[in-house]
Structures are given as C-alpha cells and as structure tokens.
C-alpha positions as CSV (number, residue, x, y, z in Angstrom):
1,X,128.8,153.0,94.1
2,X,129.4,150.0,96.2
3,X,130.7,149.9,99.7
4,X,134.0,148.9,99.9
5,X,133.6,148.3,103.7
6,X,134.4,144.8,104.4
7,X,131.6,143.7,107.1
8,X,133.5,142.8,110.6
9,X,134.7,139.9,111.8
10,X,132.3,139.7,114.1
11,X,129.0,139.3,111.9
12,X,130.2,136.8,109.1
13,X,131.8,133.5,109.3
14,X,132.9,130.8,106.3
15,X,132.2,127.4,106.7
16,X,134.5,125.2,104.0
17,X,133.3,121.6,103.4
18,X,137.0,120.9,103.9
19,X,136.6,117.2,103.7
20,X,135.9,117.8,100.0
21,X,138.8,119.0,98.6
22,X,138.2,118.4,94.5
23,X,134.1,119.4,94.7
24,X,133.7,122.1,93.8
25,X,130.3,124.0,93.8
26,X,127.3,124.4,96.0
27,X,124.0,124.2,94.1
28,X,121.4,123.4,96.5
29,X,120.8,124.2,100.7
30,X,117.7,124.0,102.5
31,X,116.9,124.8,106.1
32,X,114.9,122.6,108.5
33,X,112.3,123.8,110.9
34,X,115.1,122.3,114.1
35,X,117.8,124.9,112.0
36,X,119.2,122.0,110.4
37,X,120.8,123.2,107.2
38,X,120.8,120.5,104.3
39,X,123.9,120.7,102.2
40,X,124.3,119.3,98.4
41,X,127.9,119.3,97.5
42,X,128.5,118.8,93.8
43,X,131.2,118.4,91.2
44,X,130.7,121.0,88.0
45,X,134.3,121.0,86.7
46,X,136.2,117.8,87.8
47,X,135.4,114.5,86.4
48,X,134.5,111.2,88.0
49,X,133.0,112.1,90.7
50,X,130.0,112.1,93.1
51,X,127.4,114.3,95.0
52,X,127.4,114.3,99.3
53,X,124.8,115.7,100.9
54,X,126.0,117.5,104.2
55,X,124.5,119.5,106.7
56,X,125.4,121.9,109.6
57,X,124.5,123.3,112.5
58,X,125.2,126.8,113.9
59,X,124.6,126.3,117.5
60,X,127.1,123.3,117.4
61,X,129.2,124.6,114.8
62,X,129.4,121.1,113.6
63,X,129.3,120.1,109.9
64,X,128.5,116.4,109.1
65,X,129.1,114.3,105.7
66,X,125.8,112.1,105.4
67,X,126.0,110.2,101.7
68,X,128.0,110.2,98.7
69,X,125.8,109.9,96.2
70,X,127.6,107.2,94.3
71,X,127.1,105.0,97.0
72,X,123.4,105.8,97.7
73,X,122.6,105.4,93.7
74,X,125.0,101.7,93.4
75,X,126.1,104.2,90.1
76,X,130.0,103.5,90.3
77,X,132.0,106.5,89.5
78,X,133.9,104.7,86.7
79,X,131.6,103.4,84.9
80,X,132.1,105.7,81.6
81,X,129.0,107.2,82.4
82,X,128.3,110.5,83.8
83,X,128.5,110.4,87.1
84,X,125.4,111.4,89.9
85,X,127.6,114.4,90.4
86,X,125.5,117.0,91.6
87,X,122.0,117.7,93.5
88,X,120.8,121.1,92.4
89,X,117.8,122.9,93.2
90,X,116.1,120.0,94.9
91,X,116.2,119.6,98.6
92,X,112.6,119.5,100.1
93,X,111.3,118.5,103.6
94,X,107.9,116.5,104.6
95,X,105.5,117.1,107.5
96,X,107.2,114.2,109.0
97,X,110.7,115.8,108.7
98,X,111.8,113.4,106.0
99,X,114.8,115.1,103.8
100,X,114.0,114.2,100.2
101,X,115.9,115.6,97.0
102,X,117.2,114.1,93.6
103,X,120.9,113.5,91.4
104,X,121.2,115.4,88.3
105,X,123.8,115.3,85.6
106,X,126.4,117.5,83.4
107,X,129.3,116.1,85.5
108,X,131.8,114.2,82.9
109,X,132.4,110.7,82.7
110,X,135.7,110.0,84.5
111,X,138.7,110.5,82.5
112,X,136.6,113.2,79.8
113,X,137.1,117.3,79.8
114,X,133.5,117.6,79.1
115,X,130.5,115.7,78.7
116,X,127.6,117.3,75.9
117,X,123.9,116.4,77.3
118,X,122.4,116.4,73.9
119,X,124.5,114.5,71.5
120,X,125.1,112.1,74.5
121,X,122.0,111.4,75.0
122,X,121.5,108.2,73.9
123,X,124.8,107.1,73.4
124,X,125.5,103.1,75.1
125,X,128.4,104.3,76.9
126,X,128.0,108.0,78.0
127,X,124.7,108.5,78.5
128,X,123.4,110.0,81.7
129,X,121.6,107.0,83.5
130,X,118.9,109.5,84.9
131,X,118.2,111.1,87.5
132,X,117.5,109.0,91.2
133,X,115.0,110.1,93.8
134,X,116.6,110.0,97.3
135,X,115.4,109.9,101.1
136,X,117.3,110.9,103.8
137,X,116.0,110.0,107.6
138,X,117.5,112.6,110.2
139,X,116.4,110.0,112.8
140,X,118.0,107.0,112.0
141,X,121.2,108.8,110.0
142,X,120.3,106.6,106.4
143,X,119.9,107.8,103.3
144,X,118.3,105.4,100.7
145,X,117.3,105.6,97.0
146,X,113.7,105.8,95.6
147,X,115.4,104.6,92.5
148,X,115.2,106.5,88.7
149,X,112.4,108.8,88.3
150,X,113.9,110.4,84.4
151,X,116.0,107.9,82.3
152,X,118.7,109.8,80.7
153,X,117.2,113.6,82.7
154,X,118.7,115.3,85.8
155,X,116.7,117.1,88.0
156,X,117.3,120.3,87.7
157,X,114.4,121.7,90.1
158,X,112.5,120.1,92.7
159,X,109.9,121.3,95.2
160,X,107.4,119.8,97.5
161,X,103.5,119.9,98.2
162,X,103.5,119.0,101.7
163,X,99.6,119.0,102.0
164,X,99.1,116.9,98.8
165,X,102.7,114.8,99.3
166,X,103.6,115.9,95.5
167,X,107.0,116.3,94.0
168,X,106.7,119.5,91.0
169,X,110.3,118.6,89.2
170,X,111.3,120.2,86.2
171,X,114.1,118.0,84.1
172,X,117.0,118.8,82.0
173,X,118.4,118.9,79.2
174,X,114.9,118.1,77.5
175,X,112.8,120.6,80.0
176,X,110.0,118.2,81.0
177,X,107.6,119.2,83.8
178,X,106.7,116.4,85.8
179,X,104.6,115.5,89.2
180,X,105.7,112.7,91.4
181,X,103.0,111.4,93.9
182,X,105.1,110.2,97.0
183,X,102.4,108.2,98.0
184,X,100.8,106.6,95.2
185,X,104.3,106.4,93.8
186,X,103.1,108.1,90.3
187,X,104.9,110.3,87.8
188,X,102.6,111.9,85.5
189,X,104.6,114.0,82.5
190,X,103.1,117.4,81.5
191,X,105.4,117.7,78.5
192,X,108.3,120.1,77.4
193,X,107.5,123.8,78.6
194,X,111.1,125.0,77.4
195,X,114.0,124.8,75.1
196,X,116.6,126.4,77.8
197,X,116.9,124.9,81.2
198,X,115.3,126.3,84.2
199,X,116.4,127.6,87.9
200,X,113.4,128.2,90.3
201,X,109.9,126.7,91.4
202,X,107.2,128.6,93.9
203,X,104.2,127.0,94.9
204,X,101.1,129.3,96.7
205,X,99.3,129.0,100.3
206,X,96.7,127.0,97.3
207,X,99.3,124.4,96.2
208,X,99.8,126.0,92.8
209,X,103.0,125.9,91.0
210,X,104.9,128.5,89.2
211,X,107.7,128.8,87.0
212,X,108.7,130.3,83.8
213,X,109.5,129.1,79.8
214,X,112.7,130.1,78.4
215,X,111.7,133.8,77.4
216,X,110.5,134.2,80.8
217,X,107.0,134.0,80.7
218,X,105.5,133.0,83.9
219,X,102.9,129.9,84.0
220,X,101.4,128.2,86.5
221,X,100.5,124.7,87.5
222,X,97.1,124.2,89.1
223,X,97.1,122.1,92.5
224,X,94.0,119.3,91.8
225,X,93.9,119.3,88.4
226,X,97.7,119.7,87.3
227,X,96.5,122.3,84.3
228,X,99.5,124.3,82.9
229,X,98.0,127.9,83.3
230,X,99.8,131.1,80.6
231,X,99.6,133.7,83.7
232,X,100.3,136.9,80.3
233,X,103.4,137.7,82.8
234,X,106.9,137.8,81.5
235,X,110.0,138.6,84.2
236,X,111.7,141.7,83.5
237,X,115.0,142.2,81.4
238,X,117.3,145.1,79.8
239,X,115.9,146.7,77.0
240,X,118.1,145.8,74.3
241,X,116.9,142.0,74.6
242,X,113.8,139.6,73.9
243,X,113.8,138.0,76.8
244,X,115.0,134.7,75.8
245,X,117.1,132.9,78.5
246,X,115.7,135.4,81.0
247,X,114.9,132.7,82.9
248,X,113.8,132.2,87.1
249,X,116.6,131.9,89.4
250,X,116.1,133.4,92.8
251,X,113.0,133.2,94.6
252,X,111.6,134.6,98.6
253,X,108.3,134.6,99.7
254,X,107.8,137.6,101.7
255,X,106.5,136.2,104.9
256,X,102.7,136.1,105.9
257,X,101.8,137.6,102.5
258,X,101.2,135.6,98.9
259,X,103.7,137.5,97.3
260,X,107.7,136.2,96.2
261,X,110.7,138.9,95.1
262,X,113.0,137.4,92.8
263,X,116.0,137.9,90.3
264,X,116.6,136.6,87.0
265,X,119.5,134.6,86.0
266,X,123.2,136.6,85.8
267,X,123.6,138.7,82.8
268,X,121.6,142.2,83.4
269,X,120.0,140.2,86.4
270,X,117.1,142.0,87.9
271,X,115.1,142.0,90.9
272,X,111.6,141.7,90.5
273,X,108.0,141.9,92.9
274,X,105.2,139.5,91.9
275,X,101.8,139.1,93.7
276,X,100.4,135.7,93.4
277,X,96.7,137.0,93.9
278,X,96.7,139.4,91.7
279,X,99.2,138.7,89.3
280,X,100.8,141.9,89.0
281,X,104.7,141.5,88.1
282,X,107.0,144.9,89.6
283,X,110.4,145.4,87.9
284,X,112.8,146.3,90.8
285,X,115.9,147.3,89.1
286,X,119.3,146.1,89.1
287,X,121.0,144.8,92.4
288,X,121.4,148.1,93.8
289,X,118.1,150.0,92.2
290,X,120.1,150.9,89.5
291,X,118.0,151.2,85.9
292,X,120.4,151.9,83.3
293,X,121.4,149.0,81.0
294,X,124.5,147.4,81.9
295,X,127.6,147.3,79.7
296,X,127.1,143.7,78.0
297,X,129.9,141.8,78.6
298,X,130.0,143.0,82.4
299,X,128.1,140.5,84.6
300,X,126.4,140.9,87.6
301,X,124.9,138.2,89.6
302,X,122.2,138.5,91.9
303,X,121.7,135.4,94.7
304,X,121.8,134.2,98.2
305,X,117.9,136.1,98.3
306,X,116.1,135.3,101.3
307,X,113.9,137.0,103.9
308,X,115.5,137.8,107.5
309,X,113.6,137.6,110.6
310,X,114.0,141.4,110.9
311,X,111.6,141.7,107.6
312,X,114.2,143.1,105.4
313,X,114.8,141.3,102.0
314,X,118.6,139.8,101.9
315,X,120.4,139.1,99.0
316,X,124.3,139.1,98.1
317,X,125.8,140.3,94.8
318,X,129.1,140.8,92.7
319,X,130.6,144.2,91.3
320,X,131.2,142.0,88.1
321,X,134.1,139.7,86.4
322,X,137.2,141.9,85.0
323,X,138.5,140.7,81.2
324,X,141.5,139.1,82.3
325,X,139.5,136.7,84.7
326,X,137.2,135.6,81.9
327,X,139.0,132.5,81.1
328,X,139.7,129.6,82.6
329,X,141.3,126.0,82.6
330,X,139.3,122.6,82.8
331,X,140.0,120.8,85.0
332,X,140.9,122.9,87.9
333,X,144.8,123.6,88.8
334,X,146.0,120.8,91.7
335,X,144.4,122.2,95.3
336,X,146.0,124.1,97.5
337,X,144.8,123.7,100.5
338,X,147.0,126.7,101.9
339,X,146.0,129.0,99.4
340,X,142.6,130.3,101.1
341,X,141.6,132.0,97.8
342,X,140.3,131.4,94.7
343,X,141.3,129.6,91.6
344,X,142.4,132.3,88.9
345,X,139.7,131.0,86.3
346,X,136.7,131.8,88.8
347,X,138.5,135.2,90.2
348,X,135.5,137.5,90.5
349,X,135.3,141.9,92.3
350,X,134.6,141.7,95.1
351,X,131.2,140.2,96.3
352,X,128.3,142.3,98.7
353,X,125.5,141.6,100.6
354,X,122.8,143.7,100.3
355,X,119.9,144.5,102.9
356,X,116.6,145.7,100.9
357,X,113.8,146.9,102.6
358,X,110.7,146.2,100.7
359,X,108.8,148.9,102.1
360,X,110.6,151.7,100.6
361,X,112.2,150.1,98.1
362,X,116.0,151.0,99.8
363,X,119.1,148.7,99.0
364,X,121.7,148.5,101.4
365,X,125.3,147.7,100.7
366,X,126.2,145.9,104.3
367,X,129.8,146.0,102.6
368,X,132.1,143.5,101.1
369,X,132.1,139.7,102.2
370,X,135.3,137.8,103.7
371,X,136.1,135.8,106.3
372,X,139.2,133.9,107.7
373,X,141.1,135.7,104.3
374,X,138.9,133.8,102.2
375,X,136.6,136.6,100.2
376,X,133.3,135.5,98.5
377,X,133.1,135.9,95.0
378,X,129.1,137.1,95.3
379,X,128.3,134.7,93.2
380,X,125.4,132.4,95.7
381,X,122.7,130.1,94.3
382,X,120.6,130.0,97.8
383,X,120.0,132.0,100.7
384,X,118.7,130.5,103.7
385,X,117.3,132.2,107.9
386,X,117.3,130.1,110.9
387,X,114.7,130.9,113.6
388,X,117.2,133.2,115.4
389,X,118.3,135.2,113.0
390,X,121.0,134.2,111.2
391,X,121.1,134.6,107.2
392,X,123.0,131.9,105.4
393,X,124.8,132.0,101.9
394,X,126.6,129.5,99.8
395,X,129.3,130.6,97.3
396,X,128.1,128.4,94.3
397,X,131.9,128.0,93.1
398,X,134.8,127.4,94.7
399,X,137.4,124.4,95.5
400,X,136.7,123.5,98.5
401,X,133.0,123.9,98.5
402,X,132.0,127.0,101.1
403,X,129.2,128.9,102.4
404,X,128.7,131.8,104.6
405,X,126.7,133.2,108.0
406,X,126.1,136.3,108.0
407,X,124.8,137.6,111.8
408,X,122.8,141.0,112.3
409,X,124.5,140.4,115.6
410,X,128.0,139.2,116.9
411,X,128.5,135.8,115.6
C-alpha cells in the first residue's frame, strides 16, 4: 500500500517556469558542480514553438530564462517545419564548466495537430531540419550554436566523455549511435542499434558507454576504439512479455562504486542493480519491491532516480492513471493560470517519492508530493542532488513547466 501522507510543507517546494505559460514538459535537467541546475523546457503537445534552456538556483531561489532555442538555431518558428522544440536527455558539462546539449524534434509544425517522424521524413516542407549542437557559457551569459550534427534526427540522448572531450549521442527516429569529437570537430556514425527509440546513456570510471537495443539488451561502447560490445545482459520485464520496448530510462551511479540502479521505461517499469565490472544485472522489483505482474492497462512510472548525499537511492513514482483520465485533447485547453492543477487529459493518482536503501533492499514511501496546492503527477524524467543535500525532481508534464525540491531537512 502507499502512503497517503502528504510530505510537509516544510521539506518540498514547486518551482513553475511561470514565464512559460504554453510549454509544457520538462525532459532534461542537469546539475553543475557550483549547484547550478540546467533547465530544458520543451513543447510536446502545442505547436509552433521553441525550446529555453533555464536554470535555477536554490540558495538564491532565483530562476533565469537563458535561450530560446529558435533564436539560438536562426530556425524560425513558422517556417512549416518542425520546430527545435525540445532538448531531451542531453545537457552535459566540460572540465571547463562549459554547458553543452542538443535540439531534438517531434514538436509540430506551427498550425498542425501532429507531426509523423517517419513519413515526414523527407518531405520538402515538414521535414525535421536536424538536430543543432549548442554551447552555453555561464561566464559570459551566451549561448551559441555548433550548428547541425543529424540532418532530419533529433537527439534523443546525449552524454559526455570529459577525459576524451567526446559526445556518445544516440538519434531518433532512425536510432543511430554516433560520437562527436568536440575537439577535432568529428562525427563518426556506428550505425542503427534499434528500431524503437532510446532513453538513457552511462559511461564507466574507463570511458565506456552503455546503453540498450529495443528488447533491452544491454551493449557497450568501448572508450579508444569505439567497438559496439553484446554485454549477453537483457534489463528485466514482467513475465508475460519479450522484452521488446523494454527499453533504458532511469539511470544513478551509486557513488564511489562502478555500479548504476535503474528503471525501465513506464508500463510494468522495474528497478534494476547492474555491476559494470562484473556484469551481473539484479532485478529489483516494482517501485515498491512489489513482484507480482501488474494489471496491463494500469501504468506505473518510475523516475526522478538519483542518489542523496545521505547514500540512500531516491526516486519518485505514481499509483497509476484511472480509465476515465486515459484520454485526452490535442492541443491543450486555453491556460489557466489560476487553476494550480492539472489539465484533465494528463490527471494522474497521486505521485510518491520513494527513499530506497540499497543495502537492505528497503523502499520507503516518504508520502505523497504537493506543494503550494499544486500535486505532482509522479511522473519525472530526471532526478538531480546538490552538494548540500537537496534532491531535485521535474514533473515531465504539465502546463506551466515545474519541478520539485525535496529537503531531508526544513526547506
């Protein structure tokens, strides 16, 4: 059973990009050694528009509004293309504190419901331009373009080799794995590893890569030679399926040891323990060390997993989506900025966040998540710790865009 305890006040605050008003997800967040957190704001459901990169700090409470995307790329907004709507999975730091991270696509062309990656493709008119490289200087305040690294590919996944100033990016909707040399300024293609898109890249203390195909089989990229490596692994998943679309999607390197816990993506989502020197994959369980299969059309979403400075394991997650909130409009109803809830079409139970101590393989329910009357909907793409303590979560939907601190002390 869950907790049905809402955590107090005093230990969890929302932060609403309220400048934003029409985006309408959060799909990527990365701290910064000075407990700068980087922001992507993105646009999933509303057309015609552009990706910001934020950021906020705690100690200052301050939350700042760096670059719209549209004007970093020169890609206008009304072009009849899909727009540089969204950066997902891809903020990454250098040694010299240089913010790097990349566009990606699926966001409609202005005016359309919808836009369909594959049969668009190659279309004149509404094909995605590709994907743009971007640098932002936390210095001097700019943001700049390194211009298109995929023609027609978003980004789906990016992460950085600080030692070897390498960029391992994994592309959608064709799935390509490629490496980007910052310094050479070279992008060497290891081909198609997948037919479904991908959610998560780790790299060891080595440099190697890892990710899996789209039945979950873990592979790994070698640091010097850039071999693709079949580790025999596959990530766990309920009985009564093959594995397909079973794919990465939360990742946490334990500290001080060479060894990530992680959760597959939604439906049936489970935790999982993998040692990267001996290649040994642990099923976990379900959010809450459950074991039994879950009902299928319930969903339960597992995100927001990172590792507090208290060594416990931190992770949020959802009770599951009731029938009658299954479907949904598109585009959005008009915002209402008054409202301080969420739009009926992405009404979720209530959402939890979960201490789990990876000694003893205990899951805490901390309670139920809400703040200033505005409850999370436990569904969280990223979970981020600043040197002091604090854990950070973003809701990855929701109109305007939001995240939360969570404080094992008083906020």
């Amino acid at each position: 059973m869950y907790n049905q305890t809402v955590i107090p006040p005093d230990r969890v605050a929302v932060k609403v990009l309220d400048r934003l008003p029409r985006h309408d997800t959060i799909w990527d967040m990365r701290m910064m050694p000075d407990d700068t957190l980087y922001i992507g704001a993105c646009v999933e459901h509303t057309s015609g528009m552009s990706a910001w990169l934020c950021s906020y700090r705690h100690d200052t409470g301050k939350i700042e509004y760096l670059a719209d995307m549209a004007d970093v790329t020169g890609e206008r907004n009304d072009s009849g293309h899909p727009t540089q709507g969204k950066i997902h999975f891809s903020l990454c730091y250098d040694n010299d504190g240089l913010i790097y991270g990349a566009t990606h696509c699926t966001t409609p062309p202005k005016g359309e419901a919808s836009w369909p990656p594959f049969s668009m493709y190659c279309d004149p008119i509404r094909s995605f331009p590709g994907a743009y490289l971007f640098v932002h200087d936390p210095k001097t305040r700019d943001t700049r373009s390194l211009g298109i690294l995929t023609p027609h590919e978003g980004i789906r996944v990016m992460v950085m080799d600080r030692d070897r100033n390498l960029l391992h990016i994994t592309t959608y909707p064709k799935c390509h794995y490629l490496i980007y040399d910052l310094k050479k300024k070279t992008l060497k293609d290891l081909g198609r590893f997948a037919h479904l898109h991908q959610l998560a890249l780790f790299l060891d203390r080595k440099g190697n890569a890892y990710t899996t195909d789209s039945f979950g089989r873990l592979f790994r990229v070698t640091a010097d030679t850039h071999r693709i490596e079949n580790l025999g692994v596959q990530l766990p998943h309920a009985p009564f399926r093959s594995g397909e679309h079973n794919i990465l999607w939360q990742v946490a390197r334990q500290p001080s040891r060479e060894v990530v816990y992680g959760a597959t993506y939604v439906r049936d989502a489970r935790m999982f323990r993998y040692d990267m020197e001996t290649n040994e994959m642990t099923d976990l369980g379900l959010a809450c060390g459950r074991r039994e299969p879950l009902p299928i059309p319930e969903e339960v979403a597992i995100g927001g997993m990172t590792f507090g400075k208290d060594g416990f394991l931190y992770y949020t997650t959802a009770e599951g989506r009731e029938p009658e909130d299954l479907p949904r409009s598109n585009p959005p109803p008009p915002f209402d900025p008054e409202a301080k809830q969420e739009f009926p079409w992405r009404r979720r139970t209530p959402g939890h966040l979960i201490r789990y101590n990876v000694e003893t393989g205990d899951a805490e329910d901390l309670g139920v998540v809400t703040s200033e009357g505005i409850p999370f909907n436990g569904r969280s793409c990223h979970g981020m710790t600043d040197s002091t303590g604090n854990i950070y979560f973003n809701q990855s939907t929701g109109t305007p865009p939001r995240f939360y601190v969570y404080s094992p002390e008083r906020i």
